[in-house]
C-alpha positions as CSV (number, residue, x, y, z in Angstrom):
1,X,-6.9,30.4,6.2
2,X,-4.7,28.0,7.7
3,X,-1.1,27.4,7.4
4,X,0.4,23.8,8.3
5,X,4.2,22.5,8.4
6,X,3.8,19.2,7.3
7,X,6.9,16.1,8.5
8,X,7.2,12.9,7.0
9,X,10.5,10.9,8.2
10,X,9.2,7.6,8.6
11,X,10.9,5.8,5.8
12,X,14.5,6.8,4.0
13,X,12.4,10.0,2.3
14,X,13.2,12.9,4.6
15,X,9.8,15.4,3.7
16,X,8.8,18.7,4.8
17,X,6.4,20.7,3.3
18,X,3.9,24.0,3.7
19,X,0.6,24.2,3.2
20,X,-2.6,26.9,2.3
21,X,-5.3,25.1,3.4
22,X,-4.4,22.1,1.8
23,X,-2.2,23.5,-1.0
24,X,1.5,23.3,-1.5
25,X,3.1,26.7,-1.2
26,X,7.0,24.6,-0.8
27,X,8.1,21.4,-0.4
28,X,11.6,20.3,0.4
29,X,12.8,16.3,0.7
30,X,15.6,14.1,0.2
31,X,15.5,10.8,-0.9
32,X,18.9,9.2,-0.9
33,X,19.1,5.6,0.6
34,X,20.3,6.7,4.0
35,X,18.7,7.9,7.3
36,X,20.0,11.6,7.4
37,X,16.7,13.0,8.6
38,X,18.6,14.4,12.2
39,X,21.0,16.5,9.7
40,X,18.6,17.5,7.1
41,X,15.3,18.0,8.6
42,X,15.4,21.6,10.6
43,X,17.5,23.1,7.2
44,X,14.1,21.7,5.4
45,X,12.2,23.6,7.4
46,X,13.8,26.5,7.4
47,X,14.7,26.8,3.8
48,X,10.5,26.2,2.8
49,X,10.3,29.0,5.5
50,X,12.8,31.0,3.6
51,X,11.1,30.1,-0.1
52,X,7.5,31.6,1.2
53,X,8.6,34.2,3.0
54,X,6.8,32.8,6.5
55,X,8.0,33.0,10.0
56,X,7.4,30.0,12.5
57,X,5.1,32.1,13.6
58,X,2.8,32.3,10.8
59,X,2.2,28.2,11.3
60,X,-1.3,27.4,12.9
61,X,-0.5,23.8,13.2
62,X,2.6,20.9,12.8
63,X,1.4,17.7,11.3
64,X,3.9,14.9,11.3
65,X,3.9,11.3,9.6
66,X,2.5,9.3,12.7
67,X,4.0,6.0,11.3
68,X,4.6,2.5,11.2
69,X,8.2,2.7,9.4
70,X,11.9,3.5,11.0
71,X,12.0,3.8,14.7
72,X,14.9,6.5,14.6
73,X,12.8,8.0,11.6
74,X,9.7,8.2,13.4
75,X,11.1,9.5,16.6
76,X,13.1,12.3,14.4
77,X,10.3,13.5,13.3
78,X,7.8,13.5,16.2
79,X,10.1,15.1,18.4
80,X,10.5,17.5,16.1
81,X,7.0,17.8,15.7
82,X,6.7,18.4,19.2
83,X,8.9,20.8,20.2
84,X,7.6,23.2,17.4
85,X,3.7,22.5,19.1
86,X,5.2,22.9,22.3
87,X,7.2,26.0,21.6
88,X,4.7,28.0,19.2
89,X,1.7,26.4,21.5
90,X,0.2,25.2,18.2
91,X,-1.8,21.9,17.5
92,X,-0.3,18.8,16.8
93,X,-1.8,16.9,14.1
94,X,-1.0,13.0,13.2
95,X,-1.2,11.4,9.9
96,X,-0.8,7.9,9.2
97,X,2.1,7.2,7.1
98,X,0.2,4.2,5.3
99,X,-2.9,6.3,4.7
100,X,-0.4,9.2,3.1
101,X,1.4,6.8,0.5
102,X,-1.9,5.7,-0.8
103,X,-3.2,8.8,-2.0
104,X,0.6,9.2,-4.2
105,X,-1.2,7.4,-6.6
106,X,-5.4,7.7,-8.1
107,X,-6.8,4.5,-9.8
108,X,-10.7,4.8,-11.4
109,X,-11.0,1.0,-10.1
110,X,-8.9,-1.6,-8.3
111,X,-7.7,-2.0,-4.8
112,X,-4.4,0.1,-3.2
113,X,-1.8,-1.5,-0.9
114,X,0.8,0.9,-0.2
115,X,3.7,-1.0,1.3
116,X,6.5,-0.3,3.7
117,X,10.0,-2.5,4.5
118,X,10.1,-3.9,8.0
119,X,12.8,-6.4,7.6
120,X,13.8,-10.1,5.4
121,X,10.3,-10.8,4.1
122,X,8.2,-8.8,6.2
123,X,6.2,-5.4,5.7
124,X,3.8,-3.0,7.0
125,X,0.4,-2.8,4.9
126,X,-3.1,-1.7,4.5
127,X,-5.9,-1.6,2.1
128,X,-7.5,0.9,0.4
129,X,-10.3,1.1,-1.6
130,X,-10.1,3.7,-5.4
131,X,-11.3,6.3,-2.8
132,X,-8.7,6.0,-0.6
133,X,-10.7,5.0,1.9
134,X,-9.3,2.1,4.5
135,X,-11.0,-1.2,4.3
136,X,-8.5,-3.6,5.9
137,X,-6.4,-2.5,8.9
138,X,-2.8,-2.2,9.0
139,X,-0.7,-5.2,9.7
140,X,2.8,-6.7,10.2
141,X,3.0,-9.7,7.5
142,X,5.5,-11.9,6.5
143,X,5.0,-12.1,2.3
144,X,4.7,-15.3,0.1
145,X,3.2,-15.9,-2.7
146,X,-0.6,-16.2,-1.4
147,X,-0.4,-13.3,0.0
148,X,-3.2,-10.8,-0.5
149,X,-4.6,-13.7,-3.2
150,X,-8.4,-12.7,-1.5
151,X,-8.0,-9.5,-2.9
152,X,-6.3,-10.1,-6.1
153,X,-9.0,-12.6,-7.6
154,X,-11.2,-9.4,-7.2
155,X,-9.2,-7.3,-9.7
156,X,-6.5,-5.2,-10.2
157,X,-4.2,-4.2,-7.2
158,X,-1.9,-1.6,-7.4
159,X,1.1,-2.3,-4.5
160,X,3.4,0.4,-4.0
161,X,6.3,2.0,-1.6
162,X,9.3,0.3,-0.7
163,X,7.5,-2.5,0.7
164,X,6.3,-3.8,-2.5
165,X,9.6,-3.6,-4.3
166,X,10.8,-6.3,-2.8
167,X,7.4,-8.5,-3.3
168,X,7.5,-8.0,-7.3
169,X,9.0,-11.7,-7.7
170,X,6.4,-13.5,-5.1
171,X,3.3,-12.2,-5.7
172,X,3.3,-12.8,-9.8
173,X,-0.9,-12.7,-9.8
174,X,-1.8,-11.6,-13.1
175,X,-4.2,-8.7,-11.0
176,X,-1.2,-7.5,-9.4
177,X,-0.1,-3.7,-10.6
178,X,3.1,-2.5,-9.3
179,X,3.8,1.3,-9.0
180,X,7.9,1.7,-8.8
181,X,9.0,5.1,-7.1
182,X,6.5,6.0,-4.5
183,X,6.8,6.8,-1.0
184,X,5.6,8.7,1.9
185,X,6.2,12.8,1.5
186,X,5.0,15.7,2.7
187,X,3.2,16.6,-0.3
188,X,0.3,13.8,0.1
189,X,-0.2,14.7,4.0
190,X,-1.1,18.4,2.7
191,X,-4.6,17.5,2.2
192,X,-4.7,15.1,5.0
193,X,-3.9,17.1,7.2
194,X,-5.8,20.4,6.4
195,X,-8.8,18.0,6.8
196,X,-7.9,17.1,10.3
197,X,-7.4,20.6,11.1
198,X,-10.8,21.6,9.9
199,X,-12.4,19.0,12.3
200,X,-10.2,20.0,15.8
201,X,-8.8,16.5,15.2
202,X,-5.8,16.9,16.9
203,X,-3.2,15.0,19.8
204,X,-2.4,15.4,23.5
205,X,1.2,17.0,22.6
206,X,2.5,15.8,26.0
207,X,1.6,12.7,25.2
208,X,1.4,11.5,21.7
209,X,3.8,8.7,20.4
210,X,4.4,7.7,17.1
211,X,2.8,4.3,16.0
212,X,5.1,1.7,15.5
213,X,3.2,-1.3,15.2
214,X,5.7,-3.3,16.4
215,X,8.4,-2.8,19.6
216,X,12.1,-2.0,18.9
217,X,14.2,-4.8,19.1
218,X,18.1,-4.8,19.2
219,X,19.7,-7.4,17.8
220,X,23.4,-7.8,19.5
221,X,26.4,-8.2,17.7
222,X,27.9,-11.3,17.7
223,X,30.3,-12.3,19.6
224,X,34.2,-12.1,18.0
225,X,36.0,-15.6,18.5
226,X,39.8,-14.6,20.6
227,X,42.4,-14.9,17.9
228,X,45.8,-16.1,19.4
């Protein structure tokens, strides 16, 4: 039997859930447009705690939302991660945040791009085949409306997380299925992650860094012109 604390905080869904070998015993997130994870996520934890009647010390491993999405989301939740791994010397186990969002949804044929906002008109994707298995690597990509047309004259495509949202008025391909309301959570990483577990398939705690695909850039303010 295994008991895993699942994280997911790298998009504006704060998730936390616990898991019976793969099974949802509670699961506690908060969707509400803003980036509260630093307030909300140890209450999360300790209220699913609370709701199954489990101690930290009942956890036999922390699996947290590895990323690409928010920088301050990601780093939320790792160090959380962390310090749980580090304090209850459990494993640590990573989950990509892509790989999560595409098993929210289960088509019988088609392709699955789960989506997530980077910035303007770009976004952070992958393919997946029905199976949820990754065929096409995960990318950076500025959208227009070619984009993803290699996959689209090979059926139906079903797009989906915040990402894809904002693509519904470029890519108008007739193929092109999009799935409103789905992002990354805790729920989807139960399964992920109990199979990781199974196979020792775990991270250098002292080590491990989120996956951001692309570096942190600050853009300065402008300048104010003097006013006399």
């Amino acid at each position: 039997m295994s008991i895993i604390l699942n994280i997911e905080t790298a998009t504006k869904n704060c998730s936390v859930s616990i898991a019976q070998n793969g099974r949802i015993l509670a699961l506690k997130e908060l969707n509400n447009g803003n980036y509260s994870h630093a307030e909300v996520l140890h209450p999360f934890m300790m209220a699913i705690l609370k709701e199954t009647n489990l101690t930290s010390n009942n956890i036999d491993a922390v699996a947290v939302s590895k990323g690409p999405g928010s920088y301050t989301g990601l780093r939320i939740g790792v160090s959380a991660a962390k310090g749980l791994c580090f304090a209850l010397q459990k494993p640590l186990i990573s989950i990509e945040t892509l790989t999560s969002l595409s098993h929210a949804i289960s088509v019988d044929n088609g392709l699955i791009i789960p989506m997530l906002d980077a910035r303007r008109m770009e976004v952070y994707a992958a393919v997946y085949n029905e199976k949820n298995i990754q065929i096409r690597d995960i990318r950076a990509e500025i959208m227009d409306e070619n984009s993803f047309s290699e996959y689209l004259a090979l059926g139906k495509v079903y797009f989906l997380g915040d990402g894809a949202h904002k693509c519904k008025e470029i890519i108008t391909h007739k193929n092109a299925v999009f799935i409103d309301d789905k992002f990354p959570s805790a729920k989807e990483m139960a399964v992920l992650s109990y199979d990781k577990y199974k196979k020792s398939d775990t991270e250098n705690v002292a080590y491990f860094e989120p996956f951001y695909l692309k570096d942190f850039v600050v853009i300065p303010e402008k300048k104010k012109k003097p006013t006399f």
